[in-house]
C-alpha positions in Angstrom: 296.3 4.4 36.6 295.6 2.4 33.7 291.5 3.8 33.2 293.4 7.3 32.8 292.2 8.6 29.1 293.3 12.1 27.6 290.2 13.1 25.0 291.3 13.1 21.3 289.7 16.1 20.4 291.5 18.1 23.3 295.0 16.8 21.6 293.7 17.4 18.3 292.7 21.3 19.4 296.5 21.1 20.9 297.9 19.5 17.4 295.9 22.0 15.0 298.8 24.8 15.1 301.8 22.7 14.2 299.4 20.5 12.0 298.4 23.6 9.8 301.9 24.9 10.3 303.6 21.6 8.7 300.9 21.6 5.9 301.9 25.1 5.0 305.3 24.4 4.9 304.7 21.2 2.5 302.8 23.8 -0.1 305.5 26.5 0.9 308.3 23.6 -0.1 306.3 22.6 -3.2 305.7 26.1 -4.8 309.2 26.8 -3.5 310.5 23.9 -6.1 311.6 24.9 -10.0 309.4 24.2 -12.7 310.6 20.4 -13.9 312.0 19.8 -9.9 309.3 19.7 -8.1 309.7 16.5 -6.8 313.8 16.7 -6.0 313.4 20.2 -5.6 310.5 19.5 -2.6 311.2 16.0 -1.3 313.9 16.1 1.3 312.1 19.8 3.0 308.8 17.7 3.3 310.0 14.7 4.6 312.3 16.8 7.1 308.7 18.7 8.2 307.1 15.1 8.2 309.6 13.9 10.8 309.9 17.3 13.3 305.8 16.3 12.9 305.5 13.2 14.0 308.2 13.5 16.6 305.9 16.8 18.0 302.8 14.5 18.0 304.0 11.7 19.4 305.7 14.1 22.2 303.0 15.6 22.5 300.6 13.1 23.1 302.8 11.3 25.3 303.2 14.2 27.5 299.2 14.7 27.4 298.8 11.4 29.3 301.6 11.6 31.4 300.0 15.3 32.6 296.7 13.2 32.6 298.0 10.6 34.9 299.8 13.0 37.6 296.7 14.6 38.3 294.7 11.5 38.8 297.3 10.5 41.2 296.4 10.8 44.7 299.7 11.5 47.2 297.3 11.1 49.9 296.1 7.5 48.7 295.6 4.3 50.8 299.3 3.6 51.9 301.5 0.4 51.2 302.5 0.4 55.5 300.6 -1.0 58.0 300.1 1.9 60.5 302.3 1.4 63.6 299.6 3.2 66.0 302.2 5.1 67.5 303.1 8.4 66.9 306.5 9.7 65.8 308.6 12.4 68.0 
């Protein structure tokens, strides 16, 4: 199962929502921030959305290959047991 590959653009097209969504909420936090505060007004918001982020991409590009590798398995496969060449009751 190692040769299993998920495509980058198909996680990218999965990523684009909650990318643009975390983007708008950085400018959101930003304008959000008092004039003279933007950076301690802003900096503890972003950095939360940063980290929901990268925990969602990770997640989700682990699940991607993990969905990507169940499918490529084969339950009907070559099996580990020699065949016994008699049938069961």
């Amino acid at each position: 199962m190692d040769g299993v590959k998920v495509s980058a653009q198909a996680y990218l097209e999965k990523m684009r929502a909650k990318t643009e969504a975390m983007l708008r909420g950085v400018m959101e936090a930003v304008n959000a921030a008092p004039d003279g505060a933007w950076i301690n007004a802003s900096e503890m918001p972003v950095l939360e959305l940063f980290e929901d982020f990268e925990k969602a991409a990770y997640e989700t590009a682990l699940q991607m290959k993990t969905d990507a590798t169940e499918g490529a398995f084969s339950p009907g496969g070559p099996s580990q047991r020699p065949a016994s060449g008699q049938q069961g009751a």
